[in-house]
C-alpha angles and dihedrals in degrees: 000000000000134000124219124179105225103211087188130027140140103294092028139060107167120202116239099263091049081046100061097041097056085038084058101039084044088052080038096064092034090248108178098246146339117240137222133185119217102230128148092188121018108247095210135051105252111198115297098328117116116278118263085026116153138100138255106278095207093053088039098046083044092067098038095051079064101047096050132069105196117359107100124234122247134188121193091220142330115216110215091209097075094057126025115264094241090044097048084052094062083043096056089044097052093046080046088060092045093053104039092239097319096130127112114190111217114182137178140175098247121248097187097097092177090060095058090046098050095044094042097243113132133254137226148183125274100253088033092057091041088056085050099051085052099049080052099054088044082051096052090041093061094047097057095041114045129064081226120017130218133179133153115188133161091261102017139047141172123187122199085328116172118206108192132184088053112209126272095243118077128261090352133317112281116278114212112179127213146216134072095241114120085234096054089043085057101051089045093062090041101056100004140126087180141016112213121199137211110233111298141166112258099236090044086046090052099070096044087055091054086049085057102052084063094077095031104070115177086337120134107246144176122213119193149169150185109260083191126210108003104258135258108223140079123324089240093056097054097053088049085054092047094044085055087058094051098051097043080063106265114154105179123034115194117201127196104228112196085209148350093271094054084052085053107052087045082063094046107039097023116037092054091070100038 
């Protein structure tokens, strides 16, 4: 199993300087991949910050991206809503280029309604949005694949587009999609490199997993999840929680770390035993 180091989450939004300091210990300790959420507004209240309080992930991951040498970078999960699919895909190809391969495109449909309507981007529907999200990754696809690229959907188009420079990861940086519901699982399994879960307990996620697999075939695939807040409790117990995971086929495990010292001690006291 994999570690990734979660910079936003549900119960964290780090500031930038917090954010590169836990993004440099994580590169420091060869930790697979640092992880950013795509939020406009923040959905939950995070301590005493201001509500709705969090940055923009694809300006933050940018300069990260410069700041770092080995640790992927993650995003769970882009919502294709806020920029435009052939757009994100330049996007993606030019961060590709910054960071010599290390992205890893995470993309999901959007759930936070108030965050479209304050913001004046419409809203749709869940299978609608599902239908748009794939339209997007079969967008993005063709960008970084095809000398010219051509797609006509029902909610996206692209028409002789070149996309030049291509990505540096062949034949496009890995897309995991995100989200719990059967429609994006499917899709997952459909047009995925990786299928990102919501929190979830491992037996529960077992069997998710196992409903994946189903559209996947012989295909290589990642299977993650967020482990959360770094628990409290004994050391021994979290291991046994981790190693659940593990066995219920997760691949990557992402962990919200308040700082770079807490980072630090799950190195030291954790790893070790797993």
């Amino acid at each position: 199993m994999q570690f990734g180091a979660a910079l936003s989450g549900k119960s964290l939004t780090l500031n930038f300087r917090d954010a590169r300091r836990v993004a440099l210990k994580a590169d420091e300790l060869e930790f697979h991949s640092i992880w950013m959420s795509d939020h406009l507004m923040h959905p939950f209240q995070v301590g005493e910050l201001p509500m709705y309080y969090c940055h923009e992930a694809w300006t933050v991951m940018t300069a990260l991206a410069a700041l770092t040498k080995k640790v992927r970078l993650g995003f769970s999960m882009l919502i294709p809503g806020f920029r435009y699919p052939s757009v994100l895909a330049k996007m993606a190809a030019s961060l590709d280029e910054i960071s010599n391969g290390r992205l890893v495109m995470g993309v999901g449909a959007g759930w936070f309604k108030q965050e479209y309507d304050a913001y004046g981007i419409p809203w749709q529907e869940h299978d609608k949005l599902i239908e748009m999200e794939r339209e997007a990754v079969l967008v993005m696809k063709a960008l970084w694949t095809q000398p010219v690229a051509n797609f006509t959907g029902r909610y996206y188009h692209v028409k002789e587009a070149v996309m030049e420079p291509k990505t540096v990861q062949k034949p496009h940086p890995p897309v995991w999609i995100g989200g719990d519901s059967p429609k994006t699982m499917e899709l997952a399994g459909q047009l995925g490199d990786g299928w990102f879960s919501r929190h979830t307990p491992p037996q529960l996620l077992k069997e998710k997993i196992n409903s994946v697999k189903k559209s996947v075939g012989e295909r290589p695939m990642e299977y993650a999840t967020s482990l959360g807040d770094l628990p409290s409790g004994k050391d021994s117990e979290t291991v046994d929680e981790i190693q659940r995971y593990a066995k219920a086929g997760v691949t990557l495990l992402t962990i919200l770390f308040q700082d770079a010292n807490a980072l630090q001690g799950f190195a030291e006291r954790i790893l070790p035993s797993i």
